[in-house]
C-alpha positions in Angstrom: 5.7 11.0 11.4 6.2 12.3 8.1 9.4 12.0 5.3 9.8 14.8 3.3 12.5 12.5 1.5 10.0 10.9 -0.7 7.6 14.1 -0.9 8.4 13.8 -5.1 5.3 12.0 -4.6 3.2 14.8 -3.7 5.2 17.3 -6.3 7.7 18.0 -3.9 5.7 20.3 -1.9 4.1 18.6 0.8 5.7 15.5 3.3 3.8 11.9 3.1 2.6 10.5 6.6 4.2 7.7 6.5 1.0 5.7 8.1 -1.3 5.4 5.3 -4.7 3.1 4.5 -4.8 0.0 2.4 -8.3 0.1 1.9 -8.8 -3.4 0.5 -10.7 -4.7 3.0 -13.6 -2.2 1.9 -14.8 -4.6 -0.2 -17.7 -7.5 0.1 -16.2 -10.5 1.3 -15.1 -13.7 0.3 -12.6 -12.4 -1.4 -13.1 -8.7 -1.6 -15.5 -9.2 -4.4 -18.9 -6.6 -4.8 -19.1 -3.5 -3.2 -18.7 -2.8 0.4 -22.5 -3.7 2.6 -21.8 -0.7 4.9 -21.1 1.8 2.0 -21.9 5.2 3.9 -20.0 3.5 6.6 -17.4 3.4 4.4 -17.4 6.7 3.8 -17.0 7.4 7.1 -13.8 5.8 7.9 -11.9 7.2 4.8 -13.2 10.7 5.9 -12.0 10.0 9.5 -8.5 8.6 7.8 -7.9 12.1 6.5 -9.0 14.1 9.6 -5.9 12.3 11.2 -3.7 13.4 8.9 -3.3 10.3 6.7 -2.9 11.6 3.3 -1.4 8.5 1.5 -4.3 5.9 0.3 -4.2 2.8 -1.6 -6.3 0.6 -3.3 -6.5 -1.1 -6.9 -8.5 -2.0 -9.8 -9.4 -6.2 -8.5 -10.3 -4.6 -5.2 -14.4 -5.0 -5.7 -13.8 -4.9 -8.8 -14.2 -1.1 -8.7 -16.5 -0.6 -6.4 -13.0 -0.4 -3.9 -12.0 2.6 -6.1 -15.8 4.0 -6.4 -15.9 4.4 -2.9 -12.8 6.2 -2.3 -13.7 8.6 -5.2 -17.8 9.2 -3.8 -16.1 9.8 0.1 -13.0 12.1 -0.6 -13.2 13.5 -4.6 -12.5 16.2 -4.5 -9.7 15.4 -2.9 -8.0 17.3 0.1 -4.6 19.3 -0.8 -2.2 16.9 -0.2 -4.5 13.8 -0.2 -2.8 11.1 -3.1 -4.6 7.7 -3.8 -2.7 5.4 -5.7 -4.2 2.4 -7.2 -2.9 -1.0 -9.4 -3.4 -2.5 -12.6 -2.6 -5.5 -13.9 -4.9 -8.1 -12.0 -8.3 -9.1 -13.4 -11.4 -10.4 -10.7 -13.8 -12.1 -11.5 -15.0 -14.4 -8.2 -14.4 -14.4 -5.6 -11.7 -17.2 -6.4 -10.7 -15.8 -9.7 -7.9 -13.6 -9.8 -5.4 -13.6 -12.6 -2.6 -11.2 -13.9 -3.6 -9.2 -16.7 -0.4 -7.0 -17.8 -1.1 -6.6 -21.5 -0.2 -2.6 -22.8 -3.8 -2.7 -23.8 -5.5 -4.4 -20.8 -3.3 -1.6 -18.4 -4.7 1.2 -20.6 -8.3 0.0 -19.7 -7.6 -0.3 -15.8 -5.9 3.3 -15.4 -8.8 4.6 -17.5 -11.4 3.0 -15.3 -9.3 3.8 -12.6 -9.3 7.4 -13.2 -13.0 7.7 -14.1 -13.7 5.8 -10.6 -11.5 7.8 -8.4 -12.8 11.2 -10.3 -8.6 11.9 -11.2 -7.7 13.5 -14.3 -4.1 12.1 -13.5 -3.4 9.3 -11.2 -0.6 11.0 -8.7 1.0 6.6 -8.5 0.2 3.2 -10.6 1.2 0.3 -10.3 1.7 -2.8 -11.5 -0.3 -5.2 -9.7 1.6 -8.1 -10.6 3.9 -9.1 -13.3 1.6 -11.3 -15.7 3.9 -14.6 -16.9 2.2 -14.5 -20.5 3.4 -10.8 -21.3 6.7 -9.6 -21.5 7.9 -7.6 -18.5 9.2 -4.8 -20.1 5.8 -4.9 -22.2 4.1 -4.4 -19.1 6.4 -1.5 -17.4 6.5 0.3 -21.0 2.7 0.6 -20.9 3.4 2.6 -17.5 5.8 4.7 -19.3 3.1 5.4 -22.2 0.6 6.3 -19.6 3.1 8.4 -17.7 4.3 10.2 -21.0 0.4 11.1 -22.1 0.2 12.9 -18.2 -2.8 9.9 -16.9 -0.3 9.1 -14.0 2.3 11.0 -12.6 4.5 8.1 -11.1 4.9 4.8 -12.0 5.6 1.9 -9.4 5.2 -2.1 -9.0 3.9 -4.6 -6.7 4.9 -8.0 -5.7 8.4 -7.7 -8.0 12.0 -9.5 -7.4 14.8 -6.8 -6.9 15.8 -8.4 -10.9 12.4 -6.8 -11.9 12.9 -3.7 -10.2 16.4 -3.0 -11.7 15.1 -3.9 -15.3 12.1 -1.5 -15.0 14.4 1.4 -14.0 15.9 0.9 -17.1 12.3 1.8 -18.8 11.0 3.9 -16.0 11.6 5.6 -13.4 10.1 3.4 -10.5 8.5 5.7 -7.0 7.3 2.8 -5.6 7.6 -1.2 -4.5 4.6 -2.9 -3.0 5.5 -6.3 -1.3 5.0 -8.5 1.2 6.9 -8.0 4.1 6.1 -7.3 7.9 7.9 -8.3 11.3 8.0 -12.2 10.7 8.7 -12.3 7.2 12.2 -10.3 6.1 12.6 -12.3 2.8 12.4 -9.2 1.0 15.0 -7.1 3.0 17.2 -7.0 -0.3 14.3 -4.9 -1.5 13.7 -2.4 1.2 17.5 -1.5 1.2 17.6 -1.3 -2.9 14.5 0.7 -2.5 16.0 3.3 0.2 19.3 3.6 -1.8 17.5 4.7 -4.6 15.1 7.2 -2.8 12.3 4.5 -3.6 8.9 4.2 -1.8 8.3 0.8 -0.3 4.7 -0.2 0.4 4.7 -3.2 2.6 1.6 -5.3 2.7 0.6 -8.0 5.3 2.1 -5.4 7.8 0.9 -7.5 10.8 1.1 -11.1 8.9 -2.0 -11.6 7.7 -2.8 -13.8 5.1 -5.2 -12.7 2.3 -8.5 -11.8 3.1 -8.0 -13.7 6.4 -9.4 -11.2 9.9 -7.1 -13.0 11.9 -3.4 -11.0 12.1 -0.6 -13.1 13.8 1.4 -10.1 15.0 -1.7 -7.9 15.7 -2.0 -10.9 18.7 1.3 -10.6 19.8 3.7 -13.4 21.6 7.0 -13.8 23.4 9.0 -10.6 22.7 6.3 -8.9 21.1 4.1 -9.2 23.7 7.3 -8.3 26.1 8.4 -5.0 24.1 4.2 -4.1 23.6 3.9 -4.2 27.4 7.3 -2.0 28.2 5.7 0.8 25.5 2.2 0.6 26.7 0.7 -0.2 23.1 -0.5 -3.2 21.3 1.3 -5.7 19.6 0.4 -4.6 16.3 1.4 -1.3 16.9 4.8 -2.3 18.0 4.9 -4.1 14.6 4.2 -1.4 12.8 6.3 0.6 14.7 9.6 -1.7 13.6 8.5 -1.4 10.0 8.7 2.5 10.4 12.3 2.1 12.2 13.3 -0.3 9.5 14.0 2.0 7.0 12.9 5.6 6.3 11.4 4.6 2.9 8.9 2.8 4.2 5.0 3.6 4.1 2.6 1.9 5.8 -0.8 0.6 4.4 -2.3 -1.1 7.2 -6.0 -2.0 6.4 -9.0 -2.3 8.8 -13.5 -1.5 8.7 -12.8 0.1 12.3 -12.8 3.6 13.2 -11.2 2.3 16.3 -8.3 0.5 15.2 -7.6 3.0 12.0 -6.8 5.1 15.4 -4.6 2.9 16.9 -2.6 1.8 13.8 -2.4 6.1 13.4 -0.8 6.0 17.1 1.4 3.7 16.1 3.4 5.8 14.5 4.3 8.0 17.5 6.2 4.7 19.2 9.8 4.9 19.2 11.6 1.9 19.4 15.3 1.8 20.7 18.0 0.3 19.0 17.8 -2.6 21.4 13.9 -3.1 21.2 14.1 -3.0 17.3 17.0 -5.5 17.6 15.8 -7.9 19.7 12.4 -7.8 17.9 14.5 -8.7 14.8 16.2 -11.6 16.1 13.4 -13.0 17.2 10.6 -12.6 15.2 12.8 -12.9 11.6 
């Protein structure tokens, strides 16, 4: 399942697959904090990712920190036609418990640098803004995008974990390609965001696609219960693929990122966009689960 829609983000040549990777969880844990223990394993999966025809990856800067975006850029650089990574700034790591925003102009020039150098990119094809830092100015923050975008070190600018407020104001610096938020089959609360996003020909980049918490393995919806478990079983898939599935019927702006260390379950969330969900199953999935 592709969208040729929001190909802009490839230079309007070649379609997104709308099931991408969040590679987060390639990352030492607690707290995705060192490098990854299985690194050639790694590898492995990302390579595998792209040999099903994902060509959409993300990752960021606090995701390591570094060694997230090192990987990607030893396993797949240079990078397949068509392939994009796109990575955030914005966020500084250093613990596993210490995470804070970082949006200074000068500190955002330093992450896309490292960024770039990391992934092997001479310009990153989407950055975005981690998360709006409350001791910086927004506009200070989205402006530094617009700098970078003007000097040719990313090609599209985009934000993560923004109100629909903050998204208006930053097209008004900007333009914006992409929204990251939290959003997934149990939690709509950003449903003003999705619909902004698709009126405007905006990517949106849900994460927590099956409800799981930070760095938590468990996934509520990839369990699946009531209607979930009802709708899975009259598709013959899993629960998390059914949820992924009503993200993709949603709204045709939305990419998935769906994380995972398995081979085996990158290849079921791939399947997972092949389920169509009727107008009744997506419905009833709504009511309940919303």
């Amino acid at each position: 399942m592709t969208t040729p829609a929001l190909s802009w983000l490839l230079g309007g040549d070649l379609p997104i697959h709308r099931l991408g990777y969040g590679a987060m969880r390639l990352c030492a844990q607690p707290g995705n904090f060192g490098p990854y223990p299985d690194w050639e394993g790694g590898k492995r999966l990302l390579r595998r990712a792209v040999e099903l025809g994902i060509n959409f990856i993300d990752t960021a800067h606090p995701y390591g920190p570094g060694w997230n975006e090192e990987l990607i850029g030893e396993a797949l650089a240079p990078y397949p036609t068509g392939v994009i990574v796109t990575t955030k700034g914005g966020v500084e790591k250093t613990g596993p418990g210490e995470v804070f925003a970082d949006g200074s102009p000068a500190s955002l020039r330093r992450f896309c640098e490292g960024s770039l150098q990391r992934l092997k990119l001479d310009c990153l094809p989407l950055y975005q803004l981690h998360r709006p830092d409350p001791q910086v100015p927004f506009a200070k923050s989205v402006g530094a995008l617009a700098a970078l975008k003007s000097e040719g070190k990313i090609r599209h600018a985009g934000l993560s974990n923004v109100t629909l407020a903050q998204v208006e104001e930053a097209r008004t610096i900007v333009p914006i390609a992409s929204v990251q938020n939290r959003y997934n089959l149990q939690e709509h609360g950003d449903d003003a965001v999705v619909d902004y996003c698709a009126q405007h020909n905006i990517a949106y980049l849900p994460w927590g696609p099956l409800a799981a918490k930070p760095f938590a393995p468990e996934a509520p919806l990839a369990q699946g219960s009531g209607v979930l478990a009802q709708v899975a079983s009259e598709l013959g898939a899993t629960a998390g693929q059914v949820a992924l599935a009503w993200l993709l019927h949603r709204s045709p702006n939305i990419i998935l990122i769906p994380g995972t260390t398995s081979i085996a379950h990158l290849e079921e969330n791939v399947a997972a966009a092949k389920i169509q969900l009727s107008d009744a199953q997506f419905a009833t999935l709504s009511s309940a689960q919303g």
